[in-house]
NUTOR-996661 format. One record per residue (C-alpha): residue in one letter; x, y, z. Coordinates in steps of 0.1 Angstrom, whole numbers, plus 5000, padded with zeros to 4 digits. Each point is the difference from the previous one (the first is absolute). Example, Ala and Ser with C-alpha at 12.3 -4.5 7.8 and 13.67 -1.06 7.14 Angstrom:
residues 2
A512349555078S501450344993
This chain:
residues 205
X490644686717X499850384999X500950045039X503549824994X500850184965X499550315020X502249865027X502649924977X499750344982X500650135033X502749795012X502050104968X499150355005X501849965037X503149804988X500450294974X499550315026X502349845017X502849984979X499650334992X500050105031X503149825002X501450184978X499850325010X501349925036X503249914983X499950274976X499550225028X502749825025X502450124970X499350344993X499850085040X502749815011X504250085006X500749705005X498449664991X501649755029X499549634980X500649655020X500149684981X497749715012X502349715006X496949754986X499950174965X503250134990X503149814988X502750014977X499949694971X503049934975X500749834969X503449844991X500349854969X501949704992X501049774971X497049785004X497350185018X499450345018X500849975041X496850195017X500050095036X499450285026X501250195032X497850105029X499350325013X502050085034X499050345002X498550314979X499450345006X500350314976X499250415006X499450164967X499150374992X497750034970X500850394994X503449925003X500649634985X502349985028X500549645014X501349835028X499949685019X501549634998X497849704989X501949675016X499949674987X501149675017X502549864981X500149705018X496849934990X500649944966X498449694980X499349864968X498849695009X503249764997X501749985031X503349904989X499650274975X499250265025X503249875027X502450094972X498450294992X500150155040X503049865006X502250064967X498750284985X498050255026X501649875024X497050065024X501849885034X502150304995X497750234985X496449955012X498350314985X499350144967X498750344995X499250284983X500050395010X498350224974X501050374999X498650174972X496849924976X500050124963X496350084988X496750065017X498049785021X496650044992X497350035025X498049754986X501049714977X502649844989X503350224997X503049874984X503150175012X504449945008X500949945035X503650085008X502049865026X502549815017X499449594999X502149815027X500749624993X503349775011X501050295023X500250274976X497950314984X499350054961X498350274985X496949914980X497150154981X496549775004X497450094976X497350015023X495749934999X498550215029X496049945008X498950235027X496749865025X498450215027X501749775030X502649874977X502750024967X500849724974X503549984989X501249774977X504050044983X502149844982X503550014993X503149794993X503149915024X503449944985X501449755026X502749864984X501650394996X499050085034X501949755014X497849695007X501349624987X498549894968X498249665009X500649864965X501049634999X501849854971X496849854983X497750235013X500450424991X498450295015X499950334993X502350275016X496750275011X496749905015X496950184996X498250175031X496250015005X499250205027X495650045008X498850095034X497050165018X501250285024X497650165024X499850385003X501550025037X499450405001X499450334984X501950265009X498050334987X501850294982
């Protein structure tokens, strides 16, 4: 009995060097580097929305296409795009999601949706959770709009957690409201963007 409570005592002891260690590799990938190069991991990033209607709320979600992002900590510069496939798009009602691709995005036409960030307000952390503003350009229905996503970032060692949200006027930029007599929905939809990105490369100062 005393053999595998020490083993376990030691096993713990392991699991909790190594997230220290863990730590302080990101901690230090920070401090050291220019220029943190970020790609998103097709498998575990996406981009989910909510559209609320007169009966229920619509839930769905776009798949990643593409994703990567070069960010200077000393600077808070930012740059990149992070694609989405808007074809891709699904709520789980087909006839639901034909209108929407074909009547409101209009996906045929305009296959991507994306988002190029330029500038982030507040500091990232080295380790953590950090809450900051991402600003940039968001392209939908073959146009840009200028947004501000509040932002959670979680630096790793090998890899960042990034989870936004943020909501999209559609029916002011431009895109078909899919409202049916009997049957309202809202004018905006509300953005959840989370995704793993792996650190690509360090560029040192």
């Amino acid at each position: 009995m005393s053999m595998r409570f020490g083993a376990v005592v030691l096993i713990r002891r392991i699991i909790r060097l190594g997230c220290v260690l863990a730590c302080l590799l990101a901690a230090t990938a920070i401090a050291g580097a220019q220029e943190i190069v970020l790609r998103c991991d097709a498998a575990q990033t996406a981009a989910d929305f909510n559209l609320g209607d007169s009966l229920h709320t619509v839930k769905g979600s776009f798949a990643l296409k593409s994703g990567e992002i070069h960010f200077d900590p000393a600077t808070e510069k930012i740059s990149g795009e992070i694609v989405f496939d808007a074809t891709s798009g699904q709520s789980g009602n087909q006839g639901r999601d034909r209108k929407m691709h074909k009547d409101v995005l209009e996906s045929a036409q305009y296959p991507e949706i994306g988002f190029r960030p330029d500038r982030v307000e507040g500091k990232v952390a080295a380790s953590g959770t950090s809450s900051v503003q991402v600003h940039g350009m968001f392209r939908i229905h073959g146009a840009e709009h200028e947004i501000i996503a509040p932002t959670d970032v979680t630096p790793q060692a090998d890899h960042w957690n990034v989870s936004s949200h943020f909501s999209v006027p559609y029916a002011k930029w431009g895109m078909k409201n899919p409202s049916l007599l009997f049957l309202r929905v809202g004018n905006s939809v509300d953005i959840t963007f989370h995704g793993t990105c792996g650190v690509a490369s360090l560029v040192a100062r």
